[in-house]
DRENKESE-271317 format. One record per residue (C-alpha): z, x, y. Coordinates in Angstrom, 1 decimal, padded with zeros to 4 digits. Layout:
// DRENKESE-271317
pz, px, py
Z, X, Y
...
//
This chain:
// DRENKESE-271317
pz, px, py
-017.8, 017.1, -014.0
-015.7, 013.7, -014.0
-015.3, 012.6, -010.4
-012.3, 013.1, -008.3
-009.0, 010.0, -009.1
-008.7, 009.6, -005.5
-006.3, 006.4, -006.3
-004.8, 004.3, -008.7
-002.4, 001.4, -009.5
-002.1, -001.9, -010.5
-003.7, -004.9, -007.9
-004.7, -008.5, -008.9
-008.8, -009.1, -008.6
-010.5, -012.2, -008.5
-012.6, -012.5, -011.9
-014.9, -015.1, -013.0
-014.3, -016.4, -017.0
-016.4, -018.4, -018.8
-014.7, -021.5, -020.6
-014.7, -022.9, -024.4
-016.8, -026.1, -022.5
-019.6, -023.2, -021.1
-018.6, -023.8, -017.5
-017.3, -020.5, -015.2
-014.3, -020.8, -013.9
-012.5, -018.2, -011.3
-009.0, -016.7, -011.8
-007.2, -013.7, -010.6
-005.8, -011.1, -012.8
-003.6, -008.1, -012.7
-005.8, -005.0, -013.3
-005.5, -001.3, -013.6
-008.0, -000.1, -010.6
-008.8, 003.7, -009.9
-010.8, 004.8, -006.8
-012.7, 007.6, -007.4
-015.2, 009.5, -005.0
-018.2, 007.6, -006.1
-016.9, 003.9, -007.1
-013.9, 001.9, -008.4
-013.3, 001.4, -011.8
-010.8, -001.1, -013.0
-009.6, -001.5, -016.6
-007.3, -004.3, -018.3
-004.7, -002.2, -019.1
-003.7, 001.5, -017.6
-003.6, 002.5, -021.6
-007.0, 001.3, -021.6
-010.5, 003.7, -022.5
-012.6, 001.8, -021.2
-013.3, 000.1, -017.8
-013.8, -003.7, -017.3
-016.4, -002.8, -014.3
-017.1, -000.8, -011.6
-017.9, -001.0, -008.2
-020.5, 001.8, -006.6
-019.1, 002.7, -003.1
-022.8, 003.4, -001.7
-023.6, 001.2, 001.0
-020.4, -001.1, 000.2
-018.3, -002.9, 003.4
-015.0, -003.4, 003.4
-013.4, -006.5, 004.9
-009.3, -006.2, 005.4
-007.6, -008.6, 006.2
-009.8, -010.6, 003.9
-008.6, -014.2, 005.0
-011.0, -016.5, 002.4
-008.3, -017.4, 000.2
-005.1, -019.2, 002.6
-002.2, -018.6, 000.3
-002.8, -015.0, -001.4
-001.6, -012.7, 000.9
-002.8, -009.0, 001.5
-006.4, -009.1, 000.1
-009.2, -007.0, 000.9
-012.5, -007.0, -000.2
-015.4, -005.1, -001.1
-019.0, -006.4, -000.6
-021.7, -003.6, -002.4
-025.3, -003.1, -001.6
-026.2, -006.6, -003.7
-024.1, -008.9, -002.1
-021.6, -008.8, -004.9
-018.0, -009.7, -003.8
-014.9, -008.3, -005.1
-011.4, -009.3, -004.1
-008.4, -007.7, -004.6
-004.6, -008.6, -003.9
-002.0, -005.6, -003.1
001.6, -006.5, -003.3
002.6, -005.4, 000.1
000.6, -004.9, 003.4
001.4, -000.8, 003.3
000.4, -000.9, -000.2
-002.8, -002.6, 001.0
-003.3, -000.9, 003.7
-003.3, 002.9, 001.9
-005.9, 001.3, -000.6
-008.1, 000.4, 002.6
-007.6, 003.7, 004.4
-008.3, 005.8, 001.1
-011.5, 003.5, 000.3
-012.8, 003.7, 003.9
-012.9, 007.3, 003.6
-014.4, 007.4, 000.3
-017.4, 005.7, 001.7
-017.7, 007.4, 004.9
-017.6, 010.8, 002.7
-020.6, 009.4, 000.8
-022.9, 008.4, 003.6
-021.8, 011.7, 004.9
-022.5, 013.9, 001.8
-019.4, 015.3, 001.9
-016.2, 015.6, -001.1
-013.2, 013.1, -000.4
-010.2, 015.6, 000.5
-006.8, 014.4, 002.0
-007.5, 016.7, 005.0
-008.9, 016.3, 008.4
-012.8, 016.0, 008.0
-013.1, 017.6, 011.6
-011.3, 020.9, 011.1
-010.3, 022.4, 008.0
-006.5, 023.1, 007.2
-006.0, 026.4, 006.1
-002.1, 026.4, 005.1
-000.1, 030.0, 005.0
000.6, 031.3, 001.1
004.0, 031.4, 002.3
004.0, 027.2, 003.5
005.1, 024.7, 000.3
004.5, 021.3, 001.4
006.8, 020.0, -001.3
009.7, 022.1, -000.8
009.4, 021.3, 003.3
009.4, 017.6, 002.4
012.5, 017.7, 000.5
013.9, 020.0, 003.5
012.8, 017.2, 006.3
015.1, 014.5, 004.0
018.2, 016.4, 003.7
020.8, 013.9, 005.5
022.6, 016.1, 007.3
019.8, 018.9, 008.3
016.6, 017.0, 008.2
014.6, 014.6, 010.1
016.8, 011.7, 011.2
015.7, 008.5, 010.2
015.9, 006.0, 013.1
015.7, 002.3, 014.1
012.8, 001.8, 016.6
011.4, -000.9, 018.7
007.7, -001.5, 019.9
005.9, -004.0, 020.4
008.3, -006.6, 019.7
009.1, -004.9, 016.6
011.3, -003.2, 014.6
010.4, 000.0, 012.8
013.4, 000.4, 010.4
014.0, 004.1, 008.1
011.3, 005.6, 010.3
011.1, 008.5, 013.3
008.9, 009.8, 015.5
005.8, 012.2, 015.4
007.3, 014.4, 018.5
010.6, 014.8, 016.6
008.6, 015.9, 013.3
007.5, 019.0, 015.4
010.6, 019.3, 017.2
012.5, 019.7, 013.6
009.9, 022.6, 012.2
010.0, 024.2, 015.6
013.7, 024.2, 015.6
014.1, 024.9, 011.7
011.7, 027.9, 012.5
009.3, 026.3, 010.0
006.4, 026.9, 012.2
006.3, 029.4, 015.3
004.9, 026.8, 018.0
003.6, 023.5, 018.4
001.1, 023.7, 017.7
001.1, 025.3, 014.4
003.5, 022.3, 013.7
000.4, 020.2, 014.3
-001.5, 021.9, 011.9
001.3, 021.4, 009.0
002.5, 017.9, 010.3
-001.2, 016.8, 009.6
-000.9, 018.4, 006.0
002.2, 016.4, 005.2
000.6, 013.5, 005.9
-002.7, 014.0, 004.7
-000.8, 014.8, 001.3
000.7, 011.8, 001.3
004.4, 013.2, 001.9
004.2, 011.0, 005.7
003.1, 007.8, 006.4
002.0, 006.1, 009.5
003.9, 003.2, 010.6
002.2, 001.0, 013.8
-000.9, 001.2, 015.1
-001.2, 004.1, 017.2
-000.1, 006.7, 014.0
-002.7, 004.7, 011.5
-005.8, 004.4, 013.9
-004.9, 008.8, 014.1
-004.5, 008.9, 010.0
-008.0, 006.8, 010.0
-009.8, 009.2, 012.7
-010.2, 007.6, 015.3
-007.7, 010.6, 017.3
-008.5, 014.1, 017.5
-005.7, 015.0, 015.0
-004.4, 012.7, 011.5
-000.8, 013.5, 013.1
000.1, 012.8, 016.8
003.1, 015.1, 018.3
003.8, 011.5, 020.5
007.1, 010.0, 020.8
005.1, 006.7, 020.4
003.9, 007.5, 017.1
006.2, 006.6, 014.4
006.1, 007.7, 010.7
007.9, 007.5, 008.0
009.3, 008.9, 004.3
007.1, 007.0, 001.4
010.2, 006.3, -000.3
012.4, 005.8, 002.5
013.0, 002.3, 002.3
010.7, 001.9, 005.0
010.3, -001.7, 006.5
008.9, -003.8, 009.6
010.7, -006.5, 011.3
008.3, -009.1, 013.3
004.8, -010.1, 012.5
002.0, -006.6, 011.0
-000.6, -005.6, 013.3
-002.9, -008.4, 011.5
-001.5, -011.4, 011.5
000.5, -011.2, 008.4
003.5, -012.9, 009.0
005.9, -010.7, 007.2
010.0, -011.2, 008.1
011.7, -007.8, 007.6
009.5, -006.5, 004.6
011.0, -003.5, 002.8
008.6, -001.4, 000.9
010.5, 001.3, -001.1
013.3, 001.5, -002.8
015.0, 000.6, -006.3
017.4, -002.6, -006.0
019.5, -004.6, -008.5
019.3, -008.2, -007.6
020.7, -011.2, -009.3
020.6, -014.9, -008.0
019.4, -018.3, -008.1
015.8, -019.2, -007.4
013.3, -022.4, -008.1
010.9, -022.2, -010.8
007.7, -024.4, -011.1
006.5, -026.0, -014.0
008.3, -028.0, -016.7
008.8, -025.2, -019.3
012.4, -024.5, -020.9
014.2, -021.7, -019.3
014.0, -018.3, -020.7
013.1, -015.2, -020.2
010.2, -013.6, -018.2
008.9, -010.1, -020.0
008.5, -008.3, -016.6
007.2, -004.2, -018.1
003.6, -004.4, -017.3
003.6, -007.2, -014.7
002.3, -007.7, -011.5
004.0, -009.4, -008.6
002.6, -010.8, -005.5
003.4, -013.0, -002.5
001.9, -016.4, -002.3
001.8, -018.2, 001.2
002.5, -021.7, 000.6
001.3, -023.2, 003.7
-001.3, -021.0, 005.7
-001.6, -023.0, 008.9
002.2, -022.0, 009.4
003.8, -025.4, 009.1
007.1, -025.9, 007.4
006.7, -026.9, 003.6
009.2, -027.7, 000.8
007.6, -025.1, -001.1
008.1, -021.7, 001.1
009.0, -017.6, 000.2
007.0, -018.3, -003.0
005.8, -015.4, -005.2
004.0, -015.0, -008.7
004.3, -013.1, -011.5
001.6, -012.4, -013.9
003.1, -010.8, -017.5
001.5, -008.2, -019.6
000.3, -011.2, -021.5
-001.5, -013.1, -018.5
001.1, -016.1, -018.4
001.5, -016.8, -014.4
004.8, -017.7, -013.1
005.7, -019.2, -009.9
009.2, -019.1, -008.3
010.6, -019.5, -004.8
013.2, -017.8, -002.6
016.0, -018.9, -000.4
014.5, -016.5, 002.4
011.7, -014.2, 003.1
014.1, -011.2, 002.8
015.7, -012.2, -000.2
011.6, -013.0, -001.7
010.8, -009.1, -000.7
014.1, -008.3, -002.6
012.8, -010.0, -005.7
009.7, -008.2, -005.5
010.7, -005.0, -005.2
013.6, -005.4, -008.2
010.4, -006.9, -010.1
008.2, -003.9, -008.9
010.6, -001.6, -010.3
011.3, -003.4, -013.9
007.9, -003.8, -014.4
007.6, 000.3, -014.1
010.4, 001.4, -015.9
011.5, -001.7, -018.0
014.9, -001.6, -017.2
//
């Protein structure tokens, strides 16, 4: 029996090549990565067979925010049982972060013996027949009789398209969804161990990781959101990623001028298949000439380097990149 795809999705890794001179060099390259229950595999391509390599879990530590490399931002990495070293870059910090959460778990499941499921490890979830998760997700976004999305401050920051876990429960209570609170709990938990919810701050992610009693905290302090809510934090992340008003979701159309380095003609950029990241110019936070940089690495491994007015308007380029690069629109 093939083990479970817990994850998958293109992130950049750190590889080693050897040159035409016999000498390694390192480099980083966009690659198809798939976390299963035992290991990660990662291939070129996701039309790919065959994997590159993989990474056994067992006795592996993960290290996030991996800080060894100044100007890549949001990498984590994985050391296994033989002091091997693998680093990988995620595009945003909540794409980063759900890669680290879902790979914690994986690991603690296997020093536990136990099968990776998206459910609470201390108490199983036994939904009602009668309960679809899916159905109740697209319920909670209606605009006019769902969950309101909110603006909401804490911490000295801004948690924008998001709302609260105590207002989840209120809303099932109230749409007679589930008969108390506490059977709101139970289902709130299932939402978000499905991946319909998503922690936003500290208090809701240390709960999704296990640290609280329950993934899901009926807490007016406990914020969530819709994964493709157009989600975004204003302010610095819990980790010292300095991220101005980062948006995460969302399909845009954006057209402007930016800087492009190198001394090639201009042209065009074949974006279906890419990868995009962010590049910190200047880690020790002083002010540069080259700032709100990002890269984009083609299909064909040709790197790319061009710079933004702003960090907003660099997120904006990302995320219309993202979205090209998917669809090839």
């Amino acid at each position: 029996m093939e083990p479970k795809r817990i994850r998958e999705g293109y992130l950049v890794k750190k590889v080693f090549l050897l040159s035409l001179q016999g000498s390694m060099f390192n480099t980083w390259k966009p690659m198809w990565v798939v976390l299963l229950e035992d290991g990660i595999e990662f291939y070129k391509k996701k039309s790919d067979n065959s994997p590159k390599g993989m990474i056994p879990l067992k006795g592996s530590t993960l290290t996030s925010p991996c800080q060894d490399f100044g100007k890549r931002m949001f990498v984590f990495k994985i050391t296994t049982t033989k002091q091997q070293d693998h680093f990988f870059q995620a595009a945003f910090l909540e794409e980063r972060d759900a890669w680290v959460r879902d790979i914690k778990k994986a690991i603690k499941c296997i020093e536990g013996g136990q099968k990776f499921a998206r459910k609470s490890t201390r108490r199983s979830i036994r939904l009602p027949e009668t309960i679809d998760l899916g159905a109740l997700y697209l319920s909670m976004k209606d605009t006019e009789k769902g969950v309101k999305e909110l603006n909401l401050e804490k911490d000295k920051k801004i948690f924008n398209h998001c709302f609260t876990g105590n207002c989840v429960i209120d809303w099932l209570v109230s749409n007679k969804s589930v008969r108390n609170r506490q059977e709101g709990l139970m289902i709130a938990s299932s939402l978000l161990t499905e991946g319909y919810l998503q922690p936003a701050g500290d208090l809701s992610k240390n709960a999704a990781d296990g640290i609280a009693e329950n993934p899901f905290l009926d807490n007016p302090d406990a914020f969530y959101y819709f994964p493709d809510s157009g989600f975004f934090c204003e302010e610095n992340s819990s980790d010292d990623d300095v991220i101005l008003k980062e948006e995460f979701r969302g399909v845009v159309i954006k057209q402007g001028c930016l800087l492009k380095q190198g001394e090639e003609p201009l042209g065009a950029i074949h974006l279906r298949g890419c990868v995009v990241t962010s590049v910190e110019s200047n880690p020790d936070g002083k002010k540069s000439e080259e700032e709100n940089l990002f890269e984009i690495i083609t299909a064909d491994e040709v790197h790319y380097f061009l710079q933004a007015a702003t960090p907003k308007e660099r997120t904006d380029w990302i995320k219309a990149i993202q979205v090209a690069s998917r669809t090839g629109k």
